[in-house]
DSSP file (Angstrom, degrees, kcal/mol; ACC not computed):
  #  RESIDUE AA STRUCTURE BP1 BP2  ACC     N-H-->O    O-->H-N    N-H-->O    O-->H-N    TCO  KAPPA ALPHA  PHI   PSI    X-CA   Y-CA   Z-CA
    1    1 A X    >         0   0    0      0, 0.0     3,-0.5     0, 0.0     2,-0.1   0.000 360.0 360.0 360.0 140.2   -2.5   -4.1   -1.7
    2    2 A X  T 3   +     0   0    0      1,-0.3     2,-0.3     3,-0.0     3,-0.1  -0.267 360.0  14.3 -92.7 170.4   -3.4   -6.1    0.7
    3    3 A X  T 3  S+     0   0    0      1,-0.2     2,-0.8    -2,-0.1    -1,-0.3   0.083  99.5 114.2  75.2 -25.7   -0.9   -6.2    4.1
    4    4 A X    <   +     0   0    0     -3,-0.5     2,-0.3    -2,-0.3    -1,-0.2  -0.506  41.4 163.7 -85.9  89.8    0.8   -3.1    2.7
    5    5 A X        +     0   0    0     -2,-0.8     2,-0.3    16,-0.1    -3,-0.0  -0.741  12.1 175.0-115.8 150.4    0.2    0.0    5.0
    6    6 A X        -     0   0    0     -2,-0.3     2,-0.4    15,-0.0     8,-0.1  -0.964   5.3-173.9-145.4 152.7    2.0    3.7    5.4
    7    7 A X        +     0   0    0     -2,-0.3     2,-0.2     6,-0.1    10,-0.1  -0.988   7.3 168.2-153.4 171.0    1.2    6.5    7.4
    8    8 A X        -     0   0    0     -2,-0.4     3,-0.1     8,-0.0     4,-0.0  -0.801  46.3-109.0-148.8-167.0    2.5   10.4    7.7
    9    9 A X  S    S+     0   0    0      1,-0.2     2,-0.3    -2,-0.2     3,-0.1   0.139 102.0  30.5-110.6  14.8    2.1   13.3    8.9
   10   10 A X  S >> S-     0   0    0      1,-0.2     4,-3.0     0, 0.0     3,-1.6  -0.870  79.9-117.3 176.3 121.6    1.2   15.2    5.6
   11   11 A X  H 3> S+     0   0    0     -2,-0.3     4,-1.8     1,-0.2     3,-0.5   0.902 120.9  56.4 -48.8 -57.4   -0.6   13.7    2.6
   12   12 A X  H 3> S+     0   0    0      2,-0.3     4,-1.2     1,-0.3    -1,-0.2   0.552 113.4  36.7 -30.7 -37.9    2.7   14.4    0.8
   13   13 A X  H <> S+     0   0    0     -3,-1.6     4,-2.3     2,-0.2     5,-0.5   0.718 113.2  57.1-103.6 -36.2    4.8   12.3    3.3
   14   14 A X  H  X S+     0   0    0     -4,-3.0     4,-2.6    -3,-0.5    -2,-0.3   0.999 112.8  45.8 -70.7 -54.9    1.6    9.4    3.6
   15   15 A X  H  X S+     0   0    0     -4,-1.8     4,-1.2    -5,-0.3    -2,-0.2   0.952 114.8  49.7 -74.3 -48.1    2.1    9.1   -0.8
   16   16 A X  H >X S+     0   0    0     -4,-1.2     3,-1.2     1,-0.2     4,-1.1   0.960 118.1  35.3 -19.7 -78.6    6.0    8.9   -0.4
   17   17 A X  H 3X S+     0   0    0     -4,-2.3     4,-1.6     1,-0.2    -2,-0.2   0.751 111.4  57.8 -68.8 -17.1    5.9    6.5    1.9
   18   18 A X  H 3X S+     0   0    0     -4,-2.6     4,-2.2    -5,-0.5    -1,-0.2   0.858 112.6  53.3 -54.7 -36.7    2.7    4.5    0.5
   19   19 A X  H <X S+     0   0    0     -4,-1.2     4,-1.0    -3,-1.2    -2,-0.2   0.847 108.0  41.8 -77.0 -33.3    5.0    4.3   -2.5
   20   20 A X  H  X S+     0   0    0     -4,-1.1     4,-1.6     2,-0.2    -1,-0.2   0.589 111.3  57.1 -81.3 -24.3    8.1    3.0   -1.0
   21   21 A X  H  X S+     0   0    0     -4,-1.6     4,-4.8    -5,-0.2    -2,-0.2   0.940 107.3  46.1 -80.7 -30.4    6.2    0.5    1.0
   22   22 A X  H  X S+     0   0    0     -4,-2.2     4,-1.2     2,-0.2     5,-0.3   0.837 114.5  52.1 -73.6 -33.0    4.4   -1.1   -2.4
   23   23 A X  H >X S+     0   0    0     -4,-1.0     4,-1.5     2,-0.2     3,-1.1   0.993 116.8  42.4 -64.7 -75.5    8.3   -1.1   -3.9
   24   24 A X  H 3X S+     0   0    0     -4,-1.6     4,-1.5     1,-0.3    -2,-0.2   0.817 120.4  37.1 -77.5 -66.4    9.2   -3.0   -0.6
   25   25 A X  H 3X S+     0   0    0     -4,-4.8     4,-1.3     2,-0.2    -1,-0.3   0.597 112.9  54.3 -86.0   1.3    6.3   -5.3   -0.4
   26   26 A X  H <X S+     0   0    0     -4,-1.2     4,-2.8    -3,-1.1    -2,-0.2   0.653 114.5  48.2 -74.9 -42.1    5.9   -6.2   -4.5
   27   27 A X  H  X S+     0   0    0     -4,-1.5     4,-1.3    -5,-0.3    -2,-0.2   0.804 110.3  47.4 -88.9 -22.8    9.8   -7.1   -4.2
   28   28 A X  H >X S+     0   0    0     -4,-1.5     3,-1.3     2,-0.2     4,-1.1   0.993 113.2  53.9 -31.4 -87.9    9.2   -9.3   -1.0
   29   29 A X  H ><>S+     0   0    0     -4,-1.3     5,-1.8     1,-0.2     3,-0.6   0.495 107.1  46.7  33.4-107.5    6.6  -10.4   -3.2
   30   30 A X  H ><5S+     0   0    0     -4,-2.8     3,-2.9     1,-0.2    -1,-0.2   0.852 114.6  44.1 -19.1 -74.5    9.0  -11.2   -5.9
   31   31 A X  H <<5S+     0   0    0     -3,-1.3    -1,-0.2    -4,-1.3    -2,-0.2   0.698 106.0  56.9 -89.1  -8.0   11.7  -13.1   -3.9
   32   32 A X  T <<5S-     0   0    0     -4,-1.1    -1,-0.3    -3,-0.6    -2,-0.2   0.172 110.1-120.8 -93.3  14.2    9.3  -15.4   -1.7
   33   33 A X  T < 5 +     0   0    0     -3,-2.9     2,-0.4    -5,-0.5    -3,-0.2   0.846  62.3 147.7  72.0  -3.5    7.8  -16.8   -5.3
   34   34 A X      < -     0   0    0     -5,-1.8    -1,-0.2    -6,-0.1    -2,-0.1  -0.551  58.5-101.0 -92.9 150.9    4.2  -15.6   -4.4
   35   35 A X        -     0   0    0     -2,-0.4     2,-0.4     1,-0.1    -1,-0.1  -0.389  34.7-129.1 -68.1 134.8    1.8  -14.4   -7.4
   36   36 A X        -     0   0    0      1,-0.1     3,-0.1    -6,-0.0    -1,-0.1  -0.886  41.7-106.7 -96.9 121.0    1.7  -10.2   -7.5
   37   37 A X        -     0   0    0     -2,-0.4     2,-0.3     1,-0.2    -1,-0.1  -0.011  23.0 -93.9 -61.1 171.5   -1.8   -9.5   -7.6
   38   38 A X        -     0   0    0      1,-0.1    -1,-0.2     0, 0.0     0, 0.0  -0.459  53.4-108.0 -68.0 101.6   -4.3   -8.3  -10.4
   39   39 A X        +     0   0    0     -2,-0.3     2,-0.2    -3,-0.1    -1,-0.1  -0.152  57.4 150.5 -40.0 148.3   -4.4   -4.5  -10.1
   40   40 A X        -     0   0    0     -3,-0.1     2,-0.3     2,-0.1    -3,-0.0  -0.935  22.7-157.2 166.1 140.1   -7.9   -3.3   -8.6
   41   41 A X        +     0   0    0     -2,-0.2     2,-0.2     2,-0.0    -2,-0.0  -0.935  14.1 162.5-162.3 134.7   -8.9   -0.5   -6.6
   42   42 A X        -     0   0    0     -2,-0.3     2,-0.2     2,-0.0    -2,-0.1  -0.643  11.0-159.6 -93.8 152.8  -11.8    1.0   -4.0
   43   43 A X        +     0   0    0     -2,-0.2     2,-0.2     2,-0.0    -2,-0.0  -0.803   9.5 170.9-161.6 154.8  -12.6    3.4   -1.6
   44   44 A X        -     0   0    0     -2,-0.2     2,-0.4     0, 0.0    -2,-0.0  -0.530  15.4-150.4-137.0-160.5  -14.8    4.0    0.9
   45   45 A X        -     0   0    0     -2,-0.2    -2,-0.0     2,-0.0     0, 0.0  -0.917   7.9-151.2-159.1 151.6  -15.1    6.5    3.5
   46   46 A X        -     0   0    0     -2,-0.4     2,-0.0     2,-0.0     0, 0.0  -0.257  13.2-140.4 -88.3-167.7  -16.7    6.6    7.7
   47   47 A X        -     0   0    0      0, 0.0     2,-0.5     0, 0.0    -2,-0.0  -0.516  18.2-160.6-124.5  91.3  -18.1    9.0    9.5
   48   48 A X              0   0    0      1,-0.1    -2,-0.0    -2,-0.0     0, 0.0  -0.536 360.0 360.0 -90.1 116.5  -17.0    8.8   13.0
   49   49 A X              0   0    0     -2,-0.5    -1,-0.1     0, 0.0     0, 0.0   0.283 360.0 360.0 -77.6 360.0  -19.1   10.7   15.7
């Protein structure tokens, strides 16, 4: 989602909070009137040297 970021210290704590931030920014969302996008989903991955 785009603008919508979490981080943790633990994958466990990074999906918690990932979850609460998409509740947070869906309901922004929601009360400024803007269209909730069309689920859709990627991934990609680096390799940093």
């Amino acid at each position: 989602m785009p603008g919508c970021i979490a981080t943790g210290h633990s994958m466990d704590q990074v999906r918690t909070r990932m979850l609460e931030a998409i509740e947070l920014h869906l309901s922004s969302m929601r009360l400024d009137g803007d269209p909730i996008p069309v689920p859709s989903s990627f991934a990609d991955m680096l390799e940093v040297a």
